[in-house]
N, C-alpha and C positions, 0 to 999 in steps of 0.2 A: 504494500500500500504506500501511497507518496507522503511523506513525510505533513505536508500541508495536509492532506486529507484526513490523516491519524490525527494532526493538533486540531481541527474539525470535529472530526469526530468526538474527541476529549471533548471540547468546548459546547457542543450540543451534550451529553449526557450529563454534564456538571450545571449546565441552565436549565435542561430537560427535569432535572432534579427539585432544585431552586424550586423552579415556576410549578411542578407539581405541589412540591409546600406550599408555597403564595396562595394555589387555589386552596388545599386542604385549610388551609389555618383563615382566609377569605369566610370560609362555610362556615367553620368554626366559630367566630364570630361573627357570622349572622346570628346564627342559631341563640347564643351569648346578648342577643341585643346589643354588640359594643362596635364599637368602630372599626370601621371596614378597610380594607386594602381597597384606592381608587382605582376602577375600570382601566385606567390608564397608565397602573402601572402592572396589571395583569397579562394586559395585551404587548404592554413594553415590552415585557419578561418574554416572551410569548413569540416577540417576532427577534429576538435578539439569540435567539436561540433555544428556544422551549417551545420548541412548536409538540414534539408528542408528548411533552408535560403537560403544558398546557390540555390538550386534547384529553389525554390520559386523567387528569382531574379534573376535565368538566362530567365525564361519564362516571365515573370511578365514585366524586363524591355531589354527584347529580347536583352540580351547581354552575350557573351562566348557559345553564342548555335553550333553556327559552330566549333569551337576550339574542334576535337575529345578526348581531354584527361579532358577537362570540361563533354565533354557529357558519358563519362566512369565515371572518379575517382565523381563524384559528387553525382550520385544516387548508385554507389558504398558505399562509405560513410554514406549515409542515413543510407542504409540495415546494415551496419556494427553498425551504432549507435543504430536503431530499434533492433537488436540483443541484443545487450551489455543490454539496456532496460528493455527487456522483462525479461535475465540472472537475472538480479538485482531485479526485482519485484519474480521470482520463487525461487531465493534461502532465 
C-alpha cells in the first residue's frame, strides 16, 4: 500500500472513531436534557474524516436519522473519502 494511503487510512479510522463518540455522547445528552454537540461540529467531524463514524453512529445509536441533510451530507462524505482513498492507494 502507498505510504500516503496507509497515513489515510490511519487518519480516517482515528476521526472515524472520534466522530462515532461525538455522535454517541451527542445522544447521550439528548437523552440527559443537557447541552448538545452543534450540528456543525458533527458534520465537521464527519467530513474531515469520519465519514463511516459518522454513518456508523447515526444507525448504531439511532440519532440524526430523521434530520435530511444528516441522511445526504453523511454517506455523501463517506463516498467522497472512499474516493480520495482509493486516489491515494493508485497513484
Amino acid at each position: 500500500m502507498a505510504e500516503s494511503a496507509y497515513r489515510l487510512l490511519v487518519w480516517y479510522c482515528v476521526v472515524s472513531l472520534f466522530t462515532l463518540a461525538l455522535f454517541g455522547w451527542d445522544k447521550w445528552m439528548a437523552k440527559q436534557d443537557r447541552s448538545r454537540v452543534p450540528e456543525a461540529a458533527l458534520l465537521g467531524a464527519t467530513l474531515f474524516g469520519g465519514g463511516l463514524g459518522g454513518l456508523v453512529g447515526m444507525y448504531l445509536f439511532r440519532h440524526k436519522t430523521r434530520k435530511m441533510l444528516f441522511r445526504v451530507c453523511v454517506p455523501l462524505f463517506l463516498i467522497l473519502q472512499a474516493a480520495l482513498l482509493v486516489f491515494a492507494y493508485l497513484r
